[in-house]
LUMMIPA-10511 format. One record per atom (N, C-alpha, C, CB): x, y, z; residue in one letter. Coordinates in steps of 0.001 Angstrom, whole numbers, padded with zeros to 6 digits, always signed. Glycine has a CB too. Layout:
! residues N
XYZA ...
//
This chain:
! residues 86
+122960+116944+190812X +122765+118269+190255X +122617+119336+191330X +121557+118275+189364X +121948+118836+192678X +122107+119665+193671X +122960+120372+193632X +122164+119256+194603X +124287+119821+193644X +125648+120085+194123X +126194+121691+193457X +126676+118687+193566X +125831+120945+192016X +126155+122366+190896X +125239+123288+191287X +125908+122150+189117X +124099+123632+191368X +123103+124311+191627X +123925+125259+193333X +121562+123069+191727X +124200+124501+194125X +124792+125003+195502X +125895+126195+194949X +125650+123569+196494X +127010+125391+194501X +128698+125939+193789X +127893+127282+193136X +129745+124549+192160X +126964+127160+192559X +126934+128231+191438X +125974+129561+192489X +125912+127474+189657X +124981+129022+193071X +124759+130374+194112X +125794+130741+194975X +123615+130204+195099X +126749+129967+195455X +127546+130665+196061X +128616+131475+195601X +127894+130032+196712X +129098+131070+194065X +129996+131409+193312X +129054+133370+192735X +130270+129825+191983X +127705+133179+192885X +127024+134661+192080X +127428+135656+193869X +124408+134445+191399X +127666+136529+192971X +127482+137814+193361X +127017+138911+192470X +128546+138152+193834X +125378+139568+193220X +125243+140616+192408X +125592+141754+192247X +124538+140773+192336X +126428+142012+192995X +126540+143506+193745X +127644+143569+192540X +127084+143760+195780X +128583+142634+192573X +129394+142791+191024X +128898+143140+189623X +129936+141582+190691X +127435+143018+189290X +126904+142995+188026X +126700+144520+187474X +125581+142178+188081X +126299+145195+189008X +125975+147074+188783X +127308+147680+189071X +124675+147934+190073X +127230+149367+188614X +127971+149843+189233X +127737+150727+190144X +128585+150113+188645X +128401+151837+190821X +128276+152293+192193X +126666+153366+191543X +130107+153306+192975X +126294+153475+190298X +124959+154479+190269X +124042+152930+189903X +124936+156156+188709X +124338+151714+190272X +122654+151026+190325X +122483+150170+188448X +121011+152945+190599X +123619+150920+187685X +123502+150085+186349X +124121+149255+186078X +123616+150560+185380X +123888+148343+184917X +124624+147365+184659X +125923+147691+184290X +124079+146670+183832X +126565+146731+184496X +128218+146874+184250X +128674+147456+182498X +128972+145019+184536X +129540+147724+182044X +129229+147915+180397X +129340+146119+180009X +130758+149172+179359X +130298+145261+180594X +130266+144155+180035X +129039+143320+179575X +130888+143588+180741X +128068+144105+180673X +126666+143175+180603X +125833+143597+179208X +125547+143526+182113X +125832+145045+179437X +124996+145928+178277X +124772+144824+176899X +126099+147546+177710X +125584+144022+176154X +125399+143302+175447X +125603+142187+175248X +125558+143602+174948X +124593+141407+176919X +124316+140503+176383X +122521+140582+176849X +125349+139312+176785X +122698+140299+174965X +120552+140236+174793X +120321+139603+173750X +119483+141824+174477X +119416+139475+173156X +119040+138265+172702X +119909+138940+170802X +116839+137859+173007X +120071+139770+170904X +120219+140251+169625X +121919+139762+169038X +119912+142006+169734X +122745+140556+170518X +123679+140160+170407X +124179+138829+170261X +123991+140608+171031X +123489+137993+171030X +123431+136374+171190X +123189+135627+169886X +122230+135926+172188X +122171+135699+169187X +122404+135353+168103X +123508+135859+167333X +121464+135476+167611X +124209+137229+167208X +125457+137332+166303X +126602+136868+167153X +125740+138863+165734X +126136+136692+167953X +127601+135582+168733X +127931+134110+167919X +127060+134902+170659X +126355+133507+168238X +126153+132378+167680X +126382+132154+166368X +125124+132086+167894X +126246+133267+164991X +126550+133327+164146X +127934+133337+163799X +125982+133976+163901X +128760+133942+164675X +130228+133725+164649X +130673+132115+164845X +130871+134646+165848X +129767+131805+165014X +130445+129283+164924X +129484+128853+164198X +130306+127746+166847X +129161+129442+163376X +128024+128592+162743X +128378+129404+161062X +126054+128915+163653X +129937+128894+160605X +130024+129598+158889X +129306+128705+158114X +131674+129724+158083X +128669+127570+158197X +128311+127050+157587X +126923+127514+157015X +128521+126130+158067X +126622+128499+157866X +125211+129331+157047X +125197+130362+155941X +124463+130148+158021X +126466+130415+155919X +127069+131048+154661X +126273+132901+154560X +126520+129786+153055X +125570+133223+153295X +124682+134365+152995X +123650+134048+154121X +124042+134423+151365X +123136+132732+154395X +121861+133064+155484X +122275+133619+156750X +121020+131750+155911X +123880+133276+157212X +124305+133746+158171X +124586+135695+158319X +125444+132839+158230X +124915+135391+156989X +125318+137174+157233X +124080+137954+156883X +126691+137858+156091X +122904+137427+156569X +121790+138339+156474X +121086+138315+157949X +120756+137875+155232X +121358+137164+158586X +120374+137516+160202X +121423+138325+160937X +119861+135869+161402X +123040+138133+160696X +123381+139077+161497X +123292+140656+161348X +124443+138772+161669X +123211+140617+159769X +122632+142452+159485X +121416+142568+160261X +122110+142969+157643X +120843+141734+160116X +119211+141838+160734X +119511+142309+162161X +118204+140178+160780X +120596+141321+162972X +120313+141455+164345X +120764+143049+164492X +121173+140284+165343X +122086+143534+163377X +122471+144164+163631X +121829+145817+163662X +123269+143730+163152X +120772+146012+162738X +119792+146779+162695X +119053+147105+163864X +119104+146352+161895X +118100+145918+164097X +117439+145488+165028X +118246+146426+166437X +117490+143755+164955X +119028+146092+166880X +119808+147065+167514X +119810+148511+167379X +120861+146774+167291X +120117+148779+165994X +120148+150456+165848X +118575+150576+166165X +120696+151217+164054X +117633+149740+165655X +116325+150668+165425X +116062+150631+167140X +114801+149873+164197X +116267+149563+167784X +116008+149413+169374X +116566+150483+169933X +116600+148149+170087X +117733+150988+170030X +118871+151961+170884X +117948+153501+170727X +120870+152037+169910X +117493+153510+169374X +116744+154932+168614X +115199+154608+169561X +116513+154818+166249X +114407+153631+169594X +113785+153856+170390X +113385+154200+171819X +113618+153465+170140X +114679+153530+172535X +114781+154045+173613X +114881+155245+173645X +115529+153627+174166X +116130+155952+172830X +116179+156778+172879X +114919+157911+172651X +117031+156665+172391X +113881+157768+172189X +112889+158383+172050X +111938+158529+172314X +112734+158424+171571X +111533+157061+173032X +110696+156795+174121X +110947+156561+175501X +110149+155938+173841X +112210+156211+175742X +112942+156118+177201X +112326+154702+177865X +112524+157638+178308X +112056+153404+177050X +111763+151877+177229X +112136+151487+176101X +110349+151374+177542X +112019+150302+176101X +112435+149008+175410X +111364+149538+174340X +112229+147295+176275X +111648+148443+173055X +110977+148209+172010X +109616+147395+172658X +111916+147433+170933X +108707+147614+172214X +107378+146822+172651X +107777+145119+172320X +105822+147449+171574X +108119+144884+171597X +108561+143200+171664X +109365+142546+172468X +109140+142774+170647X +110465+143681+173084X +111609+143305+173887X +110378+143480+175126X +113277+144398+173826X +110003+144518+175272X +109399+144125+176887X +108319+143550+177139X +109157+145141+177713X +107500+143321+176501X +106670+142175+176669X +106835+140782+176109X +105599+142531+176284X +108001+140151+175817X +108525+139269+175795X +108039+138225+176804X +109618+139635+175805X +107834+137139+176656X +107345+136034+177749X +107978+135199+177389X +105962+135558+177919X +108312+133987+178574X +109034+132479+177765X +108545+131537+177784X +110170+131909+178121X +107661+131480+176564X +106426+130195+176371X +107044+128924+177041X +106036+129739+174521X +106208+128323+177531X +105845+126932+177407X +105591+125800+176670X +105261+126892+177701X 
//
């Protein structure tokens, strides 16, 4: 596993991820946890109505997030204090 672990730091570059003002690329902008699940929802038809109600959800979730930034100029309080339990 070393090996992969080596290939893959040498393969990152960050300087590719921003652009010349310091932000993320647009490609990056969506990927977050919101989008990720309606990704995931796109291979998973077998959830049928449960599927298309979390992706409205995620999809909200988004508008109401974007409006907060916009109004507070940070993240939603859940997005930034987010931790990854144990």
């Amino acid at each position: 596993h070393l090996g992969i672990l080596v290939e893959w730091l040498k393969s990152y570059h960050p300087e590719e991820l921003f652009d010349e003002n310091g932000r993320l690329i647009p490609e990056l902008n969506e990927v977050d946890r919101f989008h990720l699940v309606q990704e995931a929802i796109k291979y998973l038809p077998k959830l049928g109505n449960r599927g298309a109600y979390l992706y409205q959800r995620m999809s909200d979730k988004l508008v109401e997030h974007k409006q907060y930034i916009h109004q507070y100029g940070e993240d939603l309080p859940e997005v930034a204090g987010w931790k990854w339990e144990k």
